[in-house]
C-alpha positions in Angstrom: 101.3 66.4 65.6 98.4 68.5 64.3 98.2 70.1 67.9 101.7 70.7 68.8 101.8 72.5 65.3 99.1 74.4 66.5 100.8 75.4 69.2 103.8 76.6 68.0 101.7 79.0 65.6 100.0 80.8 68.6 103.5 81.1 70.1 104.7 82.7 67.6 101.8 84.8 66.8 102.4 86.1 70.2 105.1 87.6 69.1 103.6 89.7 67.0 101.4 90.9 69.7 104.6 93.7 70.3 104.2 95.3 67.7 101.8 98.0 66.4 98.7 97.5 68.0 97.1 98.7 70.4 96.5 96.8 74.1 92.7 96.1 72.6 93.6 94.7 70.0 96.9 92.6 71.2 94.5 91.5 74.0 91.1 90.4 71.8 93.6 88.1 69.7 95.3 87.2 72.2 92.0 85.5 73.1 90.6 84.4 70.2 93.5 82.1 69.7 93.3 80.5 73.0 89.6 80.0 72.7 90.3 78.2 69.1 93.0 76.1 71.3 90.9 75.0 73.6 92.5 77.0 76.0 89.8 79.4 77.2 85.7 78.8 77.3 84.1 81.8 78.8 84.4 85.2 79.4 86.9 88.2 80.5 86.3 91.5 81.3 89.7 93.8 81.8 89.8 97.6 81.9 92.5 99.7 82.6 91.8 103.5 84.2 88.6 103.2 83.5 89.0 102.2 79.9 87.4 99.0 78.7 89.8 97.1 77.0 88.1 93.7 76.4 84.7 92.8 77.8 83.6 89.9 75.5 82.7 86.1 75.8 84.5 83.2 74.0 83.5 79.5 72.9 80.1 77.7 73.9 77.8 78.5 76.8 76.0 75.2 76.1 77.2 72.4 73.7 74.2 71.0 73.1 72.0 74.4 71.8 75.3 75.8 70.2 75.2 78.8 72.3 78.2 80.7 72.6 79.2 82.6 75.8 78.6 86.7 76.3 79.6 89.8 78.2 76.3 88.8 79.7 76.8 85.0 80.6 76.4 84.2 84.3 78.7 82.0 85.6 79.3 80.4 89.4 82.7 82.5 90.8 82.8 80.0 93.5 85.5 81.3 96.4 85.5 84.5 95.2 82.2 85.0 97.1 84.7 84.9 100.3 85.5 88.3 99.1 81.9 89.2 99.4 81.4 87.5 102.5 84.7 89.6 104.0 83.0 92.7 102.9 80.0 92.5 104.6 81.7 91.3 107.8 83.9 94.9 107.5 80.5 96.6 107.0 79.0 95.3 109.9 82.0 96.4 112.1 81.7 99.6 110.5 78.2 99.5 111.2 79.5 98.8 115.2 77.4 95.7 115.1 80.3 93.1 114.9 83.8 93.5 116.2 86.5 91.4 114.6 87.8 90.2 118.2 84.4 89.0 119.2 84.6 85.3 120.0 82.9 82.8 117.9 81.7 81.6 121.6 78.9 84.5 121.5 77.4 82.9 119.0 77.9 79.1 119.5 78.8 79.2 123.1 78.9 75.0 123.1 81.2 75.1 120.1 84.4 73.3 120.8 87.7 76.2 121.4 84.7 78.9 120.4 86.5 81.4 122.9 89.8 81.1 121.5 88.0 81.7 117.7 87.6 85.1 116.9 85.8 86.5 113.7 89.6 88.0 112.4 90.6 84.6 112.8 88.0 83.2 110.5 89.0 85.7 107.8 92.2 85.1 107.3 92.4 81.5 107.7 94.3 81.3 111.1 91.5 79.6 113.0 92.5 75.9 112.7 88.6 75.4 112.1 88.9 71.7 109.5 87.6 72.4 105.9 84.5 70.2 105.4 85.7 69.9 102.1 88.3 67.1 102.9 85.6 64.6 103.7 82.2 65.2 105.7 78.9 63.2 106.2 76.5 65.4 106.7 72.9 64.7 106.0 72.1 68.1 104.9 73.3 71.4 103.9 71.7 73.1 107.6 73.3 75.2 109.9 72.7 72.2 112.4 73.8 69.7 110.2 76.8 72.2 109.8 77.6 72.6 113.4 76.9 69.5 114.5 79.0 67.8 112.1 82.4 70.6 112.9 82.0 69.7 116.8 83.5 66.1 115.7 86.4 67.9 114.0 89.3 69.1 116.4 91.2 72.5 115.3 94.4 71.8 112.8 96.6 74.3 114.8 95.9 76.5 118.2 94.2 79.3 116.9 96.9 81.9 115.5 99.5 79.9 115.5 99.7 78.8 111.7 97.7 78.7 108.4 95.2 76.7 106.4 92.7 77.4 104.0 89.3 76.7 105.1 86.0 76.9 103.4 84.4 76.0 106.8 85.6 78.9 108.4 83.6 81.2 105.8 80.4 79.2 106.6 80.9 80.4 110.1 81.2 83.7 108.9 78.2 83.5 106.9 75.8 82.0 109.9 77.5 85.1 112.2 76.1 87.6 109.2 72.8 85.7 109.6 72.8 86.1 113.7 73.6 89.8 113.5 71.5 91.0 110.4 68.5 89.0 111.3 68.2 88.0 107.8 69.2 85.4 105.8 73.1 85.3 104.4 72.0 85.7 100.8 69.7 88.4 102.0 72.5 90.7 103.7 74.6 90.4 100.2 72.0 91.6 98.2 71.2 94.8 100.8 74.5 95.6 101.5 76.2 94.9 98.1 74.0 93.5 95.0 71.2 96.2 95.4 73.8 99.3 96.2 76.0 99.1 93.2 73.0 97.4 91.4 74.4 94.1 90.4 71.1 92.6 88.9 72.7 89.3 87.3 74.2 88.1 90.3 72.9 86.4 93.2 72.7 82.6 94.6 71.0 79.4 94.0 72.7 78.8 90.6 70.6 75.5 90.6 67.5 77.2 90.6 68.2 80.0 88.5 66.0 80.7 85.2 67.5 83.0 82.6 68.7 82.8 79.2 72.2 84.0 79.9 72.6 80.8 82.3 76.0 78.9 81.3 76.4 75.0 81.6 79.2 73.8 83.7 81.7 71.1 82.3 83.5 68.9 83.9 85.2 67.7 80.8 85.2 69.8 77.8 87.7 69.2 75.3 87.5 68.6 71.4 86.2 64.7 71.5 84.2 65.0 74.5 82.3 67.3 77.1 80.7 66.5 79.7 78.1 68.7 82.0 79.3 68.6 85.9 77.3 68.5 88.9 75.5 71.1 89.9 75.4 71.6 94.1 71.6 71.4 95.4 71.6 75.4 97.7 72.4 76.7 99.7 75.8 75.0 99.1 78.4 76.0 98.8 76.8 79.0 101.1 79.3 81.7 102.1 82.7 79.8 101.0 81.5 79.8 97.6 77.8 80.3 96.4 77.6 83.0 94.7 77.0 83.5 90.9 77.3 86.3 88.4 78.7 88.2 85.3 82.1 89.7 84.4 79.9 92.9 83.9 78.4 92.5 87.4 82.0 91.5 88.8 83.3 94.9 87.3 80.5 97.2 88.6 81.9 95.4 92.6 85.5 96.5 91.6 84.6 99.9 91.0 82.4 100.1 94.1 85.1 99.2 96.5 87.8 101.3 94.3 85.1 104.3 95.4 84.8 103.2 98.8 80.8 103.0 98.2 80.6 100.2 100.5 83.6 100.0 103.1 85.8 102.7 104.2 89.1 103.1 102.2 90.7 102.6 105.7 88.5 99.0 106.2 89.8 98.6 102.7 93.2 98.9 103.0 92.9 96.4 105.9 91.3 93.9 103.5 94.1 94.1 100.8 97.1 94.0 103.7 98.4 90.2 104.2 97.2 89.2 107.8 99.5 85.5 107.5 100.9 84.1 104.1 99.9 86.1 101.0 95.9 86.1 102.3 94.0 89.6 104.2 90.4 89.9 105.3 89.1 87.5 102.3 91.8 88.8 100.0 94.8 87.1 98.0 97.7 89.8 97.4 100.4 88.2 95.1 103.1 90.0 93.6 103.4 89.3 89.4 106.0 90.9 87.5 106.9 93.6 89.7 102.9 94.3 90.3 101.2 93.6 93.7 98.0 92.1 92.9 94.7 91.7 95.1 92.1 88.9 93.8 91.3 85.9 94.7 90.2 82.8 92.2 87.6 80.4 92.5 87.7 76.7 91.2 84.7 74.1 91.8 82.8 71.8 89.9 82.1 72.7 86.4 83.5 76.4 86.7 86.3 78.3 87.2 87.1 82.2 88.1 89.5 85.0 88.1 89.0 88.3 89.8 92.5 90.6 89.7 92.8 93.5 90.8 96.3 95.9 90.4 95.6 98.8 92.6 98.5 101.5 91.6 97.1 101.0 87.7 93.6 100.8 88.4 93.5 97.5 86.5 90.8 94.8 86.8 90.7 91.2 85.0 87.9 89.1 85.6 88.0 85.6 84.0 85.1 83.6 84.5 84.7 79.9 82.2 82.7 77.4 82.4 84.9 74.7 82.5 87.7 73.6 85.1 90.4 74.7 83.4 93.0 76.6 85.0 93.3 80.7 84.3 96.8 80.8 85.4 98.1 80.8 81.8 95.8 83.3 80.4 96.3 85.7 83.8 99.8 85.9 83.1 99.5 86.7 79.5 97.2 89.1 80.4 99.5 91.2 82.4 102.0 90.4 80.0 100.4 92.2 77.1 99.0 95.4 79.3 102.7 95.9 80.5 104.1 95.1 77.0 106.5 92.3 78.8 106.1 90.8 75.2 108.7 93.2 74.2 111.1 92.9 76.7 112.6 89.5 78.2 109.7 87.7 77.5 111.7 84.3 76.1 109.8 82.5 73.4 110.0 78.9 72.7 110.6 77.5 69.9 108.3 74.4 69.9 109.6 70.9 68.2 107.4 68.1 67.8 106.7 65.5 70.4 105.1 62.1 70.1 102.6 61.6 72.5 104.8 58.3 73.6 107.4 60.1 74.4 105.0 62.7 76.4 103.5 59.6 78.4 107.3 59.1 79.9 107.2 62.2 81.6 103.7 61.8 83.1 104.5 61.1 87.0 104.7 62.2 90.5 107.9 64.5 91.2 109.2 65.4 94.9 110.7 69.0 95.1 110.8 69.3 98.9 109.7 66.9 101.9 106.5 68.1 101.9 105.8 69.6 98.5 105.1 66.8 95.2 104.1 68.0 91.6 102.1 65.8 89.6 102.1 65.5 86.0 99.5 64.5 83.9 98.3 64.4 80.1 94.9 66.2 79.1 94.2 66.2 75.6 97.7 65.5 74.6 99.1 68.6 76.4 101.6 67.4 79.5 100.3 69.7 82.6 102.1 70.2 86.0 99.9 70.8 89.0 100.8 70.9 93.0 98.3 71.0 95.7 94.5 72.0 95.0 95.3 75.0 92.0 94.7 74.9 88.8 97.3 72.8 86.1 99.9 74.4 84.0 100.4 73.5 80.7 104.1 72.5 79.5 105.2 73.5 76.0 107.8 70.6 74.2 110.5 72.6 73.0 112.5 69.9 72.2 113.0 66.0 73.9 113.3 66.6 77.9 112.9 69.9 77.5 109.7 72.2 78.0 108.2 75.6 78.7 106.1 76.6 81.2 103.8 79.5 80.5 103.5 81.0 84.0 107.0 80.5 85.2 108.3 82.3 82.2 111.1 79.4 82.2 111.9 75.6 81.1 111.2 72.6 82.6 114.4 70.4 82.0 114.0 66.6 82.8 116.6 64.3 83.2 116.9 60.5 82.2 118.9 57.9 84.2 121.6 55.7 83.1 118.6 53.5 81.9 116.9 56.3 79.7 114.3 56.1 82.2 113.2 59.8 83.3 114.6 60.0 86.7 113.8 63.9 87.7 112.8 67.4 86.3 114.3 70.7 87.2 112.8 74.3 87.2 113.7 78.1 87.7 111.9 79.8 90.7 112.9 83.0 90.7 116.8 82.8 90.2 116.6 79.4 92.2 117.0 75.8 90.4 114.8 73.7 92.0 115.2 69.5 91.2 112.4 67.5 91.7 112.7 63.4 91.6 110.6 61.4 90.7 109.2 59.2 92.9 106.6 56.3 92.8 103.7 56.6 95.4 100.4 54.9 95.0 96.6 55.2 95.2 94.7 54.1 98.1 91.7 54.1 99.3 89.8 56.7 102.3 86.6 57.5 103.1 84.0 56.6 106.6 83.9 53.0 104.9 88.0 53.1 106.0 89.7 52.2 109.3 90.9 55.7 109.7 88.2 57.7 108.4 88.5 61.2 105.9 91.5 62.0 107.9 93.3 59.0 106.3 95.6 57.3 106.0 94.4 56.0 102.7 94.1 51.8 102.8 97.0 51.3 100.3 96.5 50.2 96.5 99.3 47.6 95.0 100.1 48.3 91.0 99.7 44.7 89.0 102.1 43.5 86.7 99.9 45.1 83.9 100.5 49.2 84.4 98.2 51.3 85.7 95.9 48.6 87.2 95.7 48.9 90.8 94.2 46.5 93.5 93.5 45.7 97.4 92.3 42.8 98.3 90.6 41.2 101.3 89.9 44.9 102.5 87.2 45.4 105.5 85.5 47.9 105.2 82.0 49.8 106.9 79.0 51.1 106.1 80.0 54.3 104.4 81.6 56.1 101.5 85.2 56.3 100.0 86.9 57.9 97.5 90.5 56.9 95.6 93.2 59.0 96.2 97.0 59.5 95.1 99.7 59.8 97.5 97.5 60.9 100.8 96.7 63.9 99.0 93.3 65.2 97.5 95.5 66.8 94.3 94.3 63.5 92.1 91.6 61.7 93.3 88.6 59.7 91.6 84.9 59.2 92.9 81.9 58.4 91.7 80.3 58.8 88.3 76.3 58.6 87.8 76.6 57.2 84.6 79.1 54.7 84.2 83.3 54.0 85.4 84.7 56.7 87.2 85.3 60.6 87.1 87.8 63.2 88.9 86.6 64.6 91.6 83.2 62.9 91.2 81.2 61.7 94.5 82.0 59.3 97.1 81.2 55.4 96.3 78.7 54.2 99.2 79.5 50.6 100.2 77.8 48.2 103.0 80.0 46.2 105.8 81.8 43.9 104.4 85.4 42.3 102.9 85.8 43.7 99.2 88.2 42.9 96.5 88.8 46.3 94.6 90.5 47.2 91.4 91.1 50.8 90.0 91.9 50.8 85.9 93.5 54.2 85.1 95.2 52.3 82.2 93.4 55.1 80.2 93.7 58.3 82.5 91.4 60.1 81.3 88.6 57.5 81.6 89.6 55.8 84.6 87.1 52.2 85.7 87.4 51.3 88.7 85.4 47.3 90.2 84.2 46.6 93.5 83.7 42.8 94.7 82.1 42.1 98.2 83.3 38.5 99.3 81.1 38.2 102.8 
């Protein structure tokens, strides 16, 4: 109860944040309470019109030393190096060394579909190319490895023709940079952008990096228990998302593309205009409360990032943390406070106390549209909502069956059956109710070890009579890895831990050929087991 308590304190201290103080000082309490919530590890940098407003680091850089984070802490930003790698692509086509209808057959000409793949393609996610991310088995992070492995992957779509986010398509890009400059990838960033608007704390490697200001990632971090994640051997993850660096760093690139010190404000403009979907030449534009927005985020293990940009206010707000917690929540509230939403319609919630029995009813898989689930889990005895890959929103108990979400500025309403049994939730989007039912899909199992391969179908999982103990039996499987996975999709899935039992996320489980018995425990979620038996 302690921590619903807690909550409803910083809810109503943010109502406060209206009244009589300045946009400094509504936005440094703003988060000091989410960092002593749990709710925020790292650090932000916003400025408005070139005034600072907050540029200040929050919680612990590393658990073990007690360090606390800095203005100065250097983080991985993960995918929002695809912004970087966008902006040296436009400066080569500036520089008439690159056109972005050149083929991606003049540099691989024995690539599969290469003449159909053009570099605009590439940057704006229309080129079908598969994401290595959903399952690969390469035996090294080369450029042959790379290739080698992509020319066993047909294109999602004919090239154009539709949308999908692909980190794969921004290592082509990177290896194009390499073929054109003559120099290394990390090399052309660093002459065309670090060393120009002298970035000095940012740069790639994040493995090998030796400096004081270094942050640990964490895979789990809350108030019992954290956890350091992996950290990805270079030059992973390359030109999709390797690069590292500070807010301070982050806010000296804003200013030099606001200036046009690098591209051309026309090359610019290009960038920030939505090619397909809501995505430009390596850009996100998003509209939030009446604001268009360009950023993009970047989520990976052990780190998470923020870069926003609102053009018409000259506003930037960089987020970096250190853990893998979401920034939608503080994002929002961000804006919130600069445009003093707070006072306005800004509803809030009066928060009643939940038991966390009552808050493992809701916990579930909900189906809003054919092809569009939520899931809903419980984190350190907050419920969260998450669909797809992005990060989770957390949902505020108002009262029983009712909740509010933080960055739909609305409640989540669920309903119970004749049977008291929780049967669906519904939400605003926009002036639309949407219902979502609940539904009951399982985990499986996918992988090279499986019949089908990454691309799946998972081998299905059965739940036992005991709950949340899942099981296959009699399985064959081959020489090769597999991961668990919930309902076909890579939202919730489990791997490998290097300790002990299992972790989110973690890496794939390497069996031999064989018949297996296997068993997945998520009776506890949030340490999930899982037991592997070979019979012959």
């Amino acid at each position: 109860m302690k921590l619903i308590q807690s909550i409803t304190f910083i809810l109503l201290f943010i109502t406060q944040l209206g009244f009589a103080q300045s946009k400094k000082e509504k936005l440094e309490q703003l988060f000091e309470f989410y960092n002593q919530q749990n709710l925020f590890n790292g650090s932000v940098f916003i400025s408005e019109k070139g005034e600072t407003l907050l540029d200040k680091g929050y919680g612990l850089s590393n658990v073990a030393l007690k360090k606390e984070n800095n203005a100065n802490s250097i983080f991985q930003i993960y995918s929002i190096t695809k912004t970087f790698t966008a902006t040296v692509i436009l400066k080569l086509v500036e520089e008439k060394k690159l056109s972005l209808q050149d083929k991606l057959s003049k540099f691989y000409p024995d690539y599969p579909d290469a003449s159909a793949i053009s570099i605009e393609s590439l940057l704006t996610h229309t080129s079908g190319v598969y994401d290595y991310t959903r399952g690969n088995d390469m035996k090294d992070q080369t450029e042959k490895s790379f290739i080698e492995f992509q020319k066993t992957k047909p294109l999602d779509f004919p090239v154009g023709t539709d949308w999908s986010y692909s980190n794969s398509g921004y290592y082509f890009l990177g290896y194009v940079i390499q073929k054109v400059t003559g120099i290394s990838y990390e090399k052309a960033v660093e002459k065309y952008i670090f060393k120009p608007l002298k970035m000095k704390h940012s740069g790639f490697a994040f493995k090998n990096l030796k400096s004081e200001n270094k942050v640990i990632g964490y895979e789990i971090f809350s108030e019992k228990e954290q956890k350091p994640s992996i950290v990805y051997d270079p030059p992973m993850p390359f030109a999709a998302g390797g690069i590292y660096s500070t807010v301070e760093d982050l806010n000296k690139y804003y200013n030099g593309l606001k200036n046009y010190k690098i591209i051309s404000k026309e090359n610019l403009e290009k960038a920030y205009t939505p090619f397909k979907k809501n995505y430009g030449y390596g850009w996100i534009t998003m509209r939030m409360f009446g604001k268009m927005t360009v950023g993009h985020s970047g989520y990976g293990a052990g780190f998470c990032s923020n870069f926003v940009q609102i053009p018409e206010d000259d506003i930037c707000i960089i987020l970096l943390t250190n853990t893998e917690r979401g920034l939608n929540t503080a994002t929002y509230a961000i804006i919130k406070t600069l445009y003093n939403l707070y006072n306005k319609d800004y509803k809030i919630p009066i928060i009643a106390n939940v038991s966390s029995e009552t808050l493992n009813q809701y916990v579930g898989t909900y189906q809003v549209e054919d092809n569009f689930v939520v899931y809903l889990t419980i984190e350190n005895n907050k419920l969260k909502l998450q669909s797809g890959n992005g990060p989770t929103t957390i949902l505020y108990p108002v009262k029983e069956n009712l909740f509010y979400a933080e960055e739909l500025m609305g409640d989540v309403i669920f309903e119970r059956n004749e049977t008291s049994q929780i049967e669906s939730l519904n939400f605003h989007v926009g002036n639309q109710l949407k219902k979502a039912t609940k539904i009951f899909p399982s985990w499986g199992i996918v992988g090279t070890a499986t019949e089908k391969g990454w691309e799946g179908p998972d081998a299905k999982l059965f739940e036992t009579e005991t709950k949340g103990i899942w099981t296959i039996k009699n399985v064959a499987l081959k020489t090769g890895e597999l991961k668990f996975r919930f309902n076909d999709d890579w939202t919730l899935n489990f791997g490998k831990d290097m300790s002990d039992g299992i972790m989110p996320k973690g890496d794939s489980i390497e069996v031999l050929t064989g018949v297996y018995d296997i068993i997945l425990d998520i009776t506890d979620y949030e340490k999930p087991k899982y037991k592997i038996f070979k019979k012959t």
